[in-house]
C-alpha positions as CSV (number, residue, x, y, z in Angstrom):
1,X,40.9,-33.3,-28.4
2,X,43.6,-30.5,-29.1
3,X,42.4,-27.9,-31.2
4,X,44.9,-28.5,-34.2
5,X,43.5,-31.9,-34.0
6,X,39.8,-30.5,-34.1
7,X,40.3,-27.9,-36.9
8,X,42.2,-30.6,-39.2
9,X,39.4,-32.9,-38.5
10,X,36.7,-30.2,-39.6
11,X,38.6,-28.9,-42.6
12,X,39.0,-33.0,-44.1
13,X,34.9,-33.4,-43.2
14,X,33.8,-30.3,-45.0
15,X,36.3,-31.6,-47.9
16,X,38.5,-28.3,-47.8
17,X,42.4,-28.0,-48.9
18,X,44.3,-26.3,-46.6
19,X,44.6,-22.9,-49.3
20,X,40.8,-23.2,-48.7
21,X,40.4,-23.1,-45.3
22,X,42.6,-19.8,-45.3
23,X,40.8,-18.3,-47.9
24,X,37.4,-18.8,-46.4
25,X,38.3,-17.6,-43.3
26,X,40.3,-14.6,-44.1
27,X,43.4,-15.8,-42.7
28,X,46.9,-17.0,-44.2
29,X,48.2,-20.0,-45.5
30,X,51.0,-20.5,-42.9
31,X,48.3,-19.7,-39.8
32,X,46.5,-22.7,-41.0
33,X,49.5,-25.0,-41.3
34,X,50.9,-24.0,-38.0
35,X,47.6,-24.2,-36.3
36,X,47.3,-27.6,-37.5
37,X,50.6,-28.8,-36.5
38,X,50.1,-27.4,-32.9
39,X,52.2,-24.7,-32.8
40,X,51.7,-23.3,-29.4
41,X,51.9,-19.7,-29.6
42,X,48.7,-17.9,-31.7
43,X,46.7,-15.2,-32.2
44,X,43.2,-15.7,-30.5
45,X,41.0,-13.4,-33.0
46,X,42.9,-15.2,-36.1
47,X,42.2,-18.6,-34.2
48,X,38.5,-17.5,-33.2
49,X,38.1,-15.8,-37.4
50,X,38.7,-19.5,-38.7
51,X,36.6,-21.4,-35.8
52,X,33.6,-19.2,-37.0
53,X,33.5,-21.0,-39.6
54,X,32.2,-24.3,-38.1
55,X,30.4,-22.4,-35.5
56,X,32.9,-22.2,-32.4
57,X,35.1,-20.2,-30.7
58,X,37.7,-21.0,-28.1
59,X,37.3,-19.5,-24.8
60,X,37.7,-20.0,-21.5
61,X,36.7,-23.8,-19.5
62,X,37.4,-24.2,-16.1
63,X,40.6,-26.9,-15.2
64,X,39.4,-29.7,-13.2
65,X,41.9,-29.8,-10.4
C-alpha cells in the first residue's frame, strides 16, 4: 500500500475532510493534497506530524532483494 493511498484511506474511515485532516495535524492544506496524490518529494517530520495522528510513523524497512 503507498502511503498516499494509506493516509487517504484513514482520513475517509475516521470521516475527516481534507481541511480537517490539516487542521488536526498542524500541517497545511496543500501538504495534505499533495501527500494524497503521491507527490514524491516531502518533508518527513510534516509526513511523520500527520501519521501521529492514527498512530504511525514512516521509517525505515528493509528491501527484500
Amino acid at each position: 500500500m503507498t502511503l498516499s493511498k494509506f493516509v487517504k484511506d484513514k482520513r475517509h474511515i475516521t470521516g475527516l475532510t481534507q481541511p480537517e485532516l490539516a487542521e488536526k495535524a498542524g500541517v497545511g492544506l496543500r501538504f495534505v493534497r499533495e501527500l494524497e496524490q503521491g507527490k514524491e518529494t516531502l518533508r518527513l517530520d510534516k509526513v511523520n506530524q500527520l501519521l501521529r495522528l492514527f498512530g504511525h510513523q514512516l521509517g525505515p524497512i528493509p528491501i527484500d532483494r
